[in-house]
Every structure is written in C-alpha cells, then in structure tokens.
C-alpha positions as CSV (number, residue, x, y, z in Angstrom):
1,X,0.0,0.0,0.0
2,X,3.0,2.3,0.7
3,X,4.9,1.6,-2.8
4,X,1.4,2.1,-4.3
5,X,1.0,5.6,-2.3
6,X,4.8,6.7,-3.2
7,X,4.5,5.4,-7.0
8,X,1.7,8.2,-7.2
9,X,3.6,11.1,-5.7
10,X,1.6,10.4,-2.2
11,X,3.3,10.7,0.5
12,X,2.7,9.3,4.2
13,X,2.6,11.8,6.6
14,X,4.9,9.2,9.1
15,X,7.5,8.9,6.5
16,X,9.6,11.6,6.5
17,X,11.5,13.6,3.2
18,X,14.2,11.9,1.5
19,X,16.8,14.9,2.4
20,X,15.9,14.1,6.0
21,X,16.3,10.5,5.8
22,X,19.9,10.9,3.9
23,X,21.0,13.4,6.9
24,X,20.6,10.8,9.0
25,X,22.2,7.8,7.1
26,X,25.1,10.3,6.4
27,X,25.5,11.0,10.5
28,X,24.5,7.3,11.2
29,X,28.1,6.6,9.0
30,X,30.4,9.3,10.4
31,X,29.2,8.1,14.2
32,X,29.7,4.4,13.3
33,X,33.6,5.6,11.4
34,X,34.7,7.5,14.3
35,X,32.6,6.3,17.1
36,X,31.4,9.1,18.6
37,X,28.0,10.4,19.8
38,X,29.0,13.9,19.3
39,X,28.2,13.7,15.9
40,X,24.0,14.0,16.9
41,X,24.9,17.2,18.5
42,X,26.4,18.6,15.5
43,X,24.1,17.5,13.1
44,X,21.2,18.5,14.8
45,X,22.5,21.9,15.0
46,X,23.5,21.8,11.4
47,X,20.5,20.9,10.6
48,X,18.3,23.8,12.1
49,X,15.2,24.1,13.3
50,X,12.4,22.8,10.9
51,X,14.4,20.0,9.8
52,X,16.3,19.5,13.3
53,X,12.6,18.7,14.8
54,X,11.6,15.9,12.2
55,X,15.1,14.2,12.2
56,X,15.3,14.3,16.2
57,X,14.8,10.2,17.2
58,X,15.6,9.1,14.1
59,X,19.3,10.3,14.0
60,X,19.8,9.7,17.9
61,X,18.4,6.2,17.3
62,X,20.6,5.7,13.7
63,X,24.1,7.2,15.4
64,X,23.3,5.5,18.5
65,X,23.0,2.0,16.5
66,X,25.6,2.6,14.4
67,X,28.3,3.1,17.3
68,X,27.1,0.2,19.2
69,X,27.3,-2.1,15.8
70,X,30.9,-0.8,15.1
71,X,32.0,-1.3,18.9
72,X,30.5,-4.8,18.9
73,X,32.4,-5.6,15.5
74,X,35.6,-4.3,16.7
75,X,37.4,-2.0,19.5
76,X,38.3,1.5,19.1
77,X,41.8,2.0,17.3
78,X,42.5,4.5,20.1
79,X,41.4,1.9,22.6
80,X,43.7,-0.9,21.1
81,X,46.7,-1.8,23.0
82,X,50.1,-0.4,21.5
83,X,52.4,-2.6,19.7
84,X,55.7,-3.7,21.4
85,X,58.4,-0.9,20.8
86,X,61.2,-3.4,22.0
87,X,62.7,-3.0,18.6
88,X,62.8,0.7,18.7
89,X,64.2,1.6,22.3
90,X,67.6,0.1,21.5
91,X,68.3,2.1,18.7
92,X,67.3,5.1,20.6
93,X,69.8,4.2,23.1
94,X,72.7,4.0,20.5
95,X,71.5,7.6,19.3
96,X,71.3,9.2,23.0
97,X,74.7,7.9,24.4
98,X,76.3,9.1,20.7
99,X,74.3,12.2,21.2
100,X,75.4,12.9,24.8
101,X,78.0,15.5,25.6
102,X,80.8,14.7,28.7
C-alpha cells in the first residue's frame, strides 16, 4: 500500500522527506567511522530548526545503533593496546649515548 502511495507522488505523513532521511544515514556513517556520539549534537544543529525537529529520534536512534554495531564488530583504534616498541628503544639508546656530551 505504501509503494502504491509513493508510486503516485503520495506521501505518508509518518515517513519523512528523502533529504531528512539521507541526513541521517550520512551521520548514522560518520558516528559508526569515528565512534562518537557527538556527531548527533552537530548535526542536529546543522541541521536547524524545521528539519532539526523531524530528524530528532531518528538520527539519535541511527548514530546511537551505528556506534554500538561498530564497537560490537571491533574495538576503538585509540582503545587498542600499542604494539611492542622493543625493537625501537635500542636504537634510541645508540642515538642518545652518541648524542650525549661529557
């Protein structure tokens, strides 16, 4: 019944405009890429206030899932444990004591 409404230029007044619903996919992907929550803020404000009203829930429920998806896929790069640098400290020995005046 939908398809048939939107295949005759009808729209539902529950689904919102296409512009709104690409806002939100677009801040759904840059919460999920850098995992943060800040990104609602922003775009809400960005968005102002007619279209910040309709796109409200939706985009705090979109970035909210997306963050939770990415950080049950895979841990935050600035949350990973560091490699070993056991290869690098000895060669910054050799380089301080040859660096180091008497």
């Amino acid at each position: 019944m939908v398809s048939c409404l939107l295949a005759r230029g009808v729209r539902p007044l529950w689904l919102p405009p296409p512009n709104d619903l690409a806002l939100v996919g677009a801040a759904a992907f840059a919460s999920g890429v850098t995992r943060a929550l800040s990104t609602i803020v922003i775009v809400f404000e960005l968005a102002g206030s007619d279209a910040g009203a309709r796109v409200a829930l939706p985009l705090g429920v979109a970035c909210l899932a997306a963050v939770f998806v990415g950080e049950a896929f895979n841990t935050n790069v600035c949350l990973r444990p560091r490699p070993s640098t056991r290869l690098i400290l000895p060669l910054h020995a050799v380089v301080k004591r040859r660096c180091s005046y008497p």
